[in-house]
Structure formats: C-alpha cells, structure tokens
C-alpha positions in Angstrom: 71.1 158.4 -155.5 72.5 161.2 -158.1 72.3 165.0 -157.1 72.3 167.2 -160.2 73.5 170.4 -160.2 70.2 171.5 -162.5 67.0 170.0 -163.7 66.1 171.1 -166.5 61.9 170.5 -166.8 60.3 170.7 -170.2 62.3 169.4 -173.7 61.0 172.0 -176.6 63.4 174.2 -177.4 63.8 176.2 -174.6 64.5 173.5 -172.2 66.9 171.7 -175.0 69.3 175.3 -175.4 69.1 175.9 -171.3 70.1 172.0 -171.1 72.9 172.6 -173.3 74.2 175.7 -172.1 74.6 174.4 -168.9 76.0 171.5 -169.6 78.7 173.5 -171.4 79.7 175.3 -168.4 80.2 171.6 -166.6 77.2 171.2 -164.6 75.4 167.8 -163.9 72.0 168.4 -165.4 69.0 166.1 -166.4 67.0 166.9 -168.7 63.0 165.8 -168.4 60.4 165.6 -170.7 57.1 163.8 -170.7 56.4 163.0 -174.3 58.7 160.8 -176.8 57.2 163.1 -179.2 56.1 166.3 -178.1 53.0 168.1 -179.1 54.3 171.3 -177.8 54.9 174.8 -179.6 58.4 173.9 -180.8 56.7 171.4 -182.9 54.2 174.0 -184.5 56.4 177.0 -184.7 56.4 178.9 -187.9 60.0 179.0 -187.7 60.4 183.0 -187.7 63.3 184.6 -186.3 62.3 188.2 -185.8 65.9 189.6 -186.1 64.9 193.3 -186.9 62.2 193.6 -184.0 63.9 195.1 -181.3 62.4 197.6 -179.8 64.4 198.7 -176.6 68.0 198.8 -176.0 67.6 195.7 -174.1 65.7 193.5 -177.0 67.7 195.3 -180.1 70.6 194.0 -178.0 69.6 190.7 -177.8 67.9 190.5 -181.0 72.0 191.5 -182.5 73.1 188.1 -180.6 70.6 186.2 -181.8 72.0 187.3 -185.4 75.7 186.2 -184.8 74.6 183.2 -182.5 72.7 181.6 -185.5 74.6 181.9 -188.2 77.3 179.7 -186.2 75.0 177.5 -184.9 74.3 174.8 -187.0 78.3 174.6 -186.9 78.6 174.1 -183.0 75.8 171.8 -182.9 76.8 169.8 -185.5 73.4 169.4 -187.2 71.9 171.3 -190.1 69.1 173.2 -187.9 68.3 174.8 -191.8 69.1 178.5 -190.8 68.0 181.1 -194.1 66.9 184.3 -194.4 64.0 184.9 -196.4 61.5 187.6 -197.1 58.6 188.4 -194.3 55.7 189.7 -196.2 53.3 191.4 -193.6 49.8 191.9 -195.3 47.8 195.3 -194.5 44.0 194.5 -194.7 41.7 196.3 -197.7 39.6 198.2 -194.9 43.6 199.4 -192.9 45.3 202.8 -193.6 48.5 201.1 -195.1 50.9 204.2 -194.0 49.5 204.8 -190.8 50.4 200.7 -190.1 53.9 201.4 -191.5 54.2 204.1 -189.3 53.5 202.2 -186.6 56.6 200.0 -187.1 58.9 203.2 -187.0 60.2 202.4 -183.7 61.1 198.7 -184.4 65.3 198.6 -185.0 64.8 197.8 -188.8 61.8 199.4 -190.2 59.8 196.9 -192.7 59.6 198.5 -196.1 55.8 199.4 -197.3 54.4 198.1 -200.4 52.4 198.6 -203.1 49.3 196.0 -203.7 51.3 195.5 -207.3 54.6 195.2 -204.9 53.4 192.9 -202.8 51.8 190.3 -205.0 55.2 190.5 -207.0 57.3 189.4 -204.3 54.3 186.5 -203.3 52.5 186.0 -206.2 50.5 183.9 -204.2 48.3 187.0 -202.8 44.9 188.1 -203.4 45.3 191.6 -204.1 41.6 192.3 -203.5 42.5 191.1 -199.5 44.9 194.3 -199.2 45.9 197.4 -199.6 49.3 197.3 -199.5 52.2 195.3 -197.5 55.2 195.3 -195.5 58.7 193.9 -195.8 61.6 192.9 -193.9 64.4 190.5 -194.0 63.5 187.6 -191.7 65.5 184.3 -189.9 63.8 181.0 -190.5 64.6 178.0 -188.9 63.4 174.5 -188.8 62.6 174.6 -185.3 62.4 170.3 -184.0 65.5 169.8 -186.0 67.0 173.3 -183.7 65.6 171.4 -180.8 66.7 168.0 -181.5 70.3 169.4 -182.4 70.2 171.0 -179.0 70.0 167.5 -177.2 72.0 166.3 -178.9 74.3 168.2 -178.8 73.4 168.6 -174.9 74.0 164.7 -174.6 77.7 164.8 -176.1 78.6 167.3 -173.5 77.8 165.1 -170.4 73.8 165.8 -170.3 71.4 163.3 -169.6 67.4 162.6 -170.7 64.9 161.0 -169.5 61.1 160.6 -170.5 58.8 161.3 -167.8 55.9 163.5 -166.3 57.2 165.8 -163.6 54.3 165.4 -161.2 55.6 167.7 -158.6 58.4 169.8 -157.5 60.2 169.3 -154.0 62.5 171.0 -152.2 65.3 169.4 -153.6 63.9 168.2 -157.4 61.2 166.7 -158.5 59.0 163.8 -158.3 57.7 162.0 -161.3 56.0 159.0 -163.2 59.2 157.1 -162.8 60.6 158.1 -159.8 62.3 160.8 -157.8 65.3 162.5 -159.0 67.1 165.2 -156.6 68.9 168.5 -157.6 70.5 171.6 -156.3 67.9 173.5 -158.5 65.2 173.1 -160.8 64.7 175.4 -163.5 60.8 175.3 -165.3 61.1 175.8 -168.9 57.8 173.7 -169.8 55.7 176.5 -172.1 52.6 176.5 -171.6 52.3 173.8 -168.8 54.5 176.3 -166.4 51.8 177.3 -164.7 50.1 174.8 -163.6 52.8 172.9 -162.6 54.7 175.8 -160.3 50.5 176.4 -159.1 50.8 172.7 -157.8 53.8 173.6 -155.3 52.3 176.7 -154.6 53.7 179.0 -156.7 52.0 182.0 -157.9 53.4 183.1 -161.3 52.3 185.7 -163.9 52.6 183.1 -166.3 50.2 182.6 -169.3 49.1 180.5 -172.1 47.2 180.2 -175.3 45.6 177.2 -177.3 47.1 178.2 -180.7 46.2 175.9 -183.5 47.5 175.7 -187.4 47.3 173.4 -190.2 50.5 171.5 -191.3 50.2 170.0 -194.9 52.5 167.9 -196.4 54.8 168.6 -198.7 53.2 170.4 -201.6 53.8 171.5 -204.9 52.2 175.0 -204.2 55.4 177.5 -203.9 55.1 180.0 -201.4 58.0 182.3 -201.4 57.8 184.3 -198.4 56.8 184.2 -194.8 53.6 185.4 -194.4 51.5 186.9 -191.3 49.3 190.3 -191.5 50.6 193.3 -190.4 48.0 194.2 -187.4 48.9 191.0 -185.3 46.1 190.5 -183.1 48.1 188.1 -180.6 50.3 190.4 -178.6 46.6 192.5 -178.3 44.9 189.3 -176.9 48.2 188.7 -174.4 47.7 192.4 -173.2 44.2 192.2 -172.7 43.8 188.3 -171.2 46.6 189.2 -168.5 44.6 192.4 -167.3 42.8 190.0 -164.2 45.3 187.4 -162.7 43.0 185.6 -160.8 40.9 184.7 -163.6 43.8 182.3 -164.5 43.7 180.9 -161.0 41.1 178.3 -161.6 40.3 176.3 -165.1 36.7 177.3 -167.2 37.4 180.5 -168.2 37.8 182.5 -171.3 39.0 186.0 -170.1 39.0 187.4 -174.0 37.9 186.0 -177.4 39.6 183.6 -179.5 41.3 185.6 -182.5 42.8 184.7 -186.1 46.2 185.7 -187.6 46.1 184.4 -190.9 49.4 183.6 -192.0 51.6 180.6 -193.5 55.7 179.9 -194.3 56.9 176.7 -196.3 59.9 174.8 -195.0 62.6 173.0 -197.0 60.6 169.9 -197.6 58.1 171.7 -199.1 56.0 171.1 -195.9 53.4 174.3 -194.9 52.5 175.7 -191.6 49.0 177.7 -191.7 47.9 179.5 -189.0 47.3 180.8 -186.5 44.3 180.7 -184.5 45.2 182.2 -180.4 42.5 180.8 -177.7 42.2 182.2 -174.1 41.1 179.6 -172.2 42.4 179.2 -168.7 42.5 175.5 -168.9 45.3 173.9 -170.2 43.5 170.9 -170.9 41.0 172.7 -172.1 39.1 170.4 -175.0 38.6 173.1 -179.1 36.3 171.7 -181.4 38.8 170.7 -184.2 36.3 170.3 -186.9 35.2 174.7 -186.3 38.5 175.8 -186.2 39.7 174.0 -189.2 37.2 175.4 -191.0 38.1 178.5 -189.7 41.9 178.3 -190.2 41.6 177.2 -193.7 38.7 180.4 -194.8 41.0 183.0 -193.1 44.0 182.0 -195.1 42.4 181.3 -198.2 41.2 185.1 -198.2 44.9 186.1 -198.6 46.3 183.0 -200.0 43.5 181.2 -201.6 46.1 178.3 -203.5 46.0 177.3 -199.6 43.1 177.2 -198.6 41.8 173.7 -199.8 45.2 171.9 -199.6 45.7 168.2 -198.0 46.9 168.9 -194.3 46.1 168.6 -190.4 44.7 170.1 -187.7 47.1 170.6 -184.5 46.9 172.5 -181.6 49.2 173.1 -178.5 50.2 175.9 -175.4 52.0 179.2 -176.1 53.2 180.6 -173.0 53.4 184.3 -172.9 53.9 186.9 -170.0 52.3 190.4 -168.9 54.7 192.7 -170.8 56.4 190.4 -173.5 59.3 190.0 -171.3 59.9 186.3 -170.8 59.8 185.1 -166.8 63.7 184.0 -165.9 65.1 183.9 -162.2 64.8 182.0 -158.8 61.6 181.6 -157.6 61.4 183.5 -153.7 59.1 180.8 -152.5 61.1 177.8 -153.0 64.5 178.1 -152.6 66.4 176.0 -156.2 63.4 176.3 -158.2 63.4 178.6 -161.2 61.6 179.7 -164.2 63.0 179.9 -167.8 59.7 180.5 -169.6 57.2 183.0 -171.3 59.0 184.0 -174.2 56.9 186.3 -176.6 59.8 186.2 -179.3 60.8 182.7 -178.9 63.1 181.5 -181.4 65.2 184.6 -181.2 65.1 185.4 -177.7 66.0 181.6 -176.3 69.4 181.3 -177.4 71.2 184.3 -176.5 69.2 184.4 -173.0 70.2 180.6 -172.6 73.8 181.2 -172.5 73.7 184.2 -170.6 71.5 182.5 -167.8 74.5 179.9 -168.1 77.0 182.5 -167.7 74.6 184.0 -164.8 74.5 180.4 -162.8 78.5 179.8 -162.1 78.4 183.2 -160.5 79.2 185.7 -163.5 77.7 189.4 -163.5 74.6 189.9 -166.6 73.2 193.0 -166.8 70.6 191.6 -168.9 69.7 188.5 -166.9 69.8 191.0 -163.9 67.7 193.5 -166.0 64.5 190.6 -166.5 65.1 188.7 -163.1 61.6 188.0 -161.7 
C-alpha cells in the first residue's frame, strides 16, 4: 500500500492551501475530507481579508505577504478566486464614545479612518443613522472564499496531489484510519477547523484548541446594493474567544456553555449579488451540539435590520457551522509531542489572511528550511 509523505486532514481552505504548498515542494500528499460539499467555515466566510490589522511585528509581517501573495494568486492558480478591495465600514453604536473606539484601533498597522454619522451613511447609504454615532474606515481584501478553496485543489491536484472523500475516524501512528479504509503516512497534519479537537481528543491528544457555532444568513442574489463590508466596530467575538478559553477543562467533555452566545451584526455582498448576514458566535463545547434555527434566525435578521434595515426581511437561509479559534489569536501549527508525525495546522483567528502566507512557509519549514516565523508560533 502507498506511504505518503503528508496527510493533509480537513478540505476548507486551510487544508486545500497546506495541500497545495506541499505538493509544490514535491511531496506525496493526500488530501481527506468527509463531505462532497462541505458545511464548514470556508463555506460561510464573509470573505474579509484584514490586510491593515497587524498588530505585532510578527502579524504586520505576515499581514504584508498576505498582500503580495493575493494579488498574484488568482494567476498561479489559474482560477478567478475574485480578489477586490473594497471599503470596510465598521459601525460605532449610538450609546459608544466614537473617538475613544477609534482610539482603540491606534495600534493596528493601518489606522481605520473615523466618521461622521453623515460620512458614514454616504459611503453605505444603506445605514440607519439613528443605530450610530459615527464609523470607521479602512481599505479591506475580499475574496470569494469556496472558489479560493476550490482553486486550491485544484490547483493542488495538477501538481501531483490526490483527494479522497472520507471521514477520518482515527489517527495512528503512521496515518489514519477512516470510513473507507486505512491510508499510511510519514505525517499527518490536522487542519479540520472546528472538528480539530475532538478528533486529536480521540488519539489522546490534549490541544488548546477551540470552537464556535457561528451562524449567518446567506440570501440569494438580490437587487439590494450594499456597497461596503460591514461589521461593528466593538467586535464581541475575539471577547467571547478570550473569556470561553479561561477554563480548559470545561472543553474536555460535551454540554457545556462556558460564556453566552453573542451577536456581531454585520453583512458583505459578493459578485453575484449574493449576501452573507451575520454573525451569531455560540460557546457550546459540543461540536454536535444541536441551535434552535428558528430563534436565531430571528435573531440574525433583528440585529442587522437595526443597522441595515433593507436587510432585514430579505429571502435567504439559515446556516450554521465550527469556527476554530485559539487562546491568544495565534493559530496552533507544529508537531504534536505525543504522537510522533502528527501535526496541527489550525485555529486561525484571521483566517483568510493568515492561511496563505503561513501555508507556504510551513512548506518551506517541512523539507528542512529555517522560519523564524513558523519557529516563532510552533506549539
């Protein structure tokens, strides 16, 4: 039977640019993922690329790659992954101090711009100006982020990759062992979001690895325009991350809600004219964990329609999936001490920019080359 060099566990679009960037460097590697379609994060993604949000040498660095690595992209993968820059529009409530939360984005590597109410609802006349008191602005990446995954595999595949469908069920020693059959590699790297967890938990592996049920609503395409990317300007996510993470062993067995579910009320059109409304973030330790679909739409659809009420009522489904996230918005990459081959590639807090330039660096990192970076974030 085959040996790979690398499995690659998990087919959103962190596994799909790992995949590919190892491939690249000429290493056998199969790629594994259990759903034809997946119902994962990639699928749900706003799209953002948070270009200007470094915040340490180490992230403004990475942040710079991510710039020059996207705007060739679509060229080395052959595939339009529907790269733009648009306008992020980050809403200040009526009840916030709007320059004490523009002073609190000093430190990022591009400063958003405050706005007027008058501002604002210029630049997205969508707005309800009785919902704020004023707004940020920055430049911001968008990508269509299944076509950025598909274009991955693909592009994985035409360098030598292979792909199968198929539910890893456990990790060995020497790969894995799934719904299909057994496959054997030198090393196993986990890059399956939200589901990381659980599945290194199964071999025994303790990880600081964590997960939210977000949910959105994806319409259609519409005849609404929205004309920036919209999210408010106290996120309450990374708060919830910080504060869930607090007690590890609350995550170590399922029925548990360390901190309350919050809403980020935000949207971003793509291309097709297609929206993505969001977000909803759940704590519950269970990644199976069942949300009562009918409550949170409701809930989704009120919390947008008080800053974007053209929104609120239009045709569009509910969807929920895992966000994996980590203790200090670092993602989790490196060799795993208990179980010699197996490694983690997961966690990401800034996904979409973070996942490419880290991708080819852990590439670079596995045929033996020196990374400060990848050295810097080792687990």
């Amino acid at each position: 039977m085959k040996t790979y060099d690398w499995i690659v566990v998990g087919g959103g679009i962190t596994g799909a640019a790992l995949s590919y960037e190892l491939a690249k460097k000429s290493f056998a590697v199969l790629l594994l993922e259990q759903d034809v379609t997946p119902q994962n994060a990639t699928r749900y993604s706003y799209g953002g690329l948070a270009y200007w949000s470094g915040t340490t040498p180490l992230t403004r660095q990475l942040c710079e790659e991510a710039i020059a690595r996207y705007h060739i992209l679509s060229q080395e993968l052959d595939a339009d992954i529907q790269f733009r820059e648009l306008d992020l529009l980050l809403t200040i409530s009526a009840h916030s101090d709007s320059e004490a939360t523009a002073a609190s984005y000093n430190h990022f590597a591009i400063p958003p711009r405050l706005l007027s109410v008058q501002e604002a609802c210029e630049l997205e006349p969508l707005l309800n100006r009785e919902a704020i008191s004023g707004a940020l602005t920055v430049k911001h990446g968008h990508i269509h982020p299944e076509k950025t995954a598909q274009a991955y595999m693909q592009a994985f595949e035409r360098a030598g990759g292979e792909m199968q469908i198929t539910q890893v069920l456990q990790i060995l020693q020497d790969g894995v062992k799934t719904t299909t059959g057994t496959f054997h590699s030198i090393n196993v790297v986990i890059c399956a979001g939200g589901l990381s967890r659980q599945l290194l938990k199964s071999a025994g592996i303790p990880v600081k690895l964590y997960f939210t049920h977000a949910e959105i609503i994806k319409t259609p395409p519409v005849d609404v325009q929205l004309r920036t990317l919209v999210m408010p300007a106290n996120l309450q996510r990374f708060q919830l991350e910080a504060q869930s993470t607090q007690v590890d062993e609350l995550w170590n067995q399922p029925g548990n809600e360390p901190v309350p579910p919050i809403l980020d009320a935000g949207a971003i059109q793509f291309q097709d004219g297609s929206l993505r409304i969001g977000q909803i973030s759940r704590v519950l330790t269970d990644p199976q964990a069942q949300v009562n679909s009918d409550v949170s739409e409701k809930w989704l659809r009120k919390g947008a329609g008080q800053i974007l009420p053209a929104l609120e009522h239009l045709p569009g489904t509910w969807h929920h999936c895992l966000v994996a996230f980590s203790s200090n918005q670092l993602p989790l990459i490196g060799a795993i001490p208990e179980l010699e081959g197996v490694h983690v590639f997961s966690g990401f807090s800034n996904p979409l920019v973070l996942i490419p330039p880290l991708a080819k660096r852990f590439a670079n990192f596995a045929t033996g080359q020196e990374d400060e970076i990848i050295t810097k974030i080792l687990i």
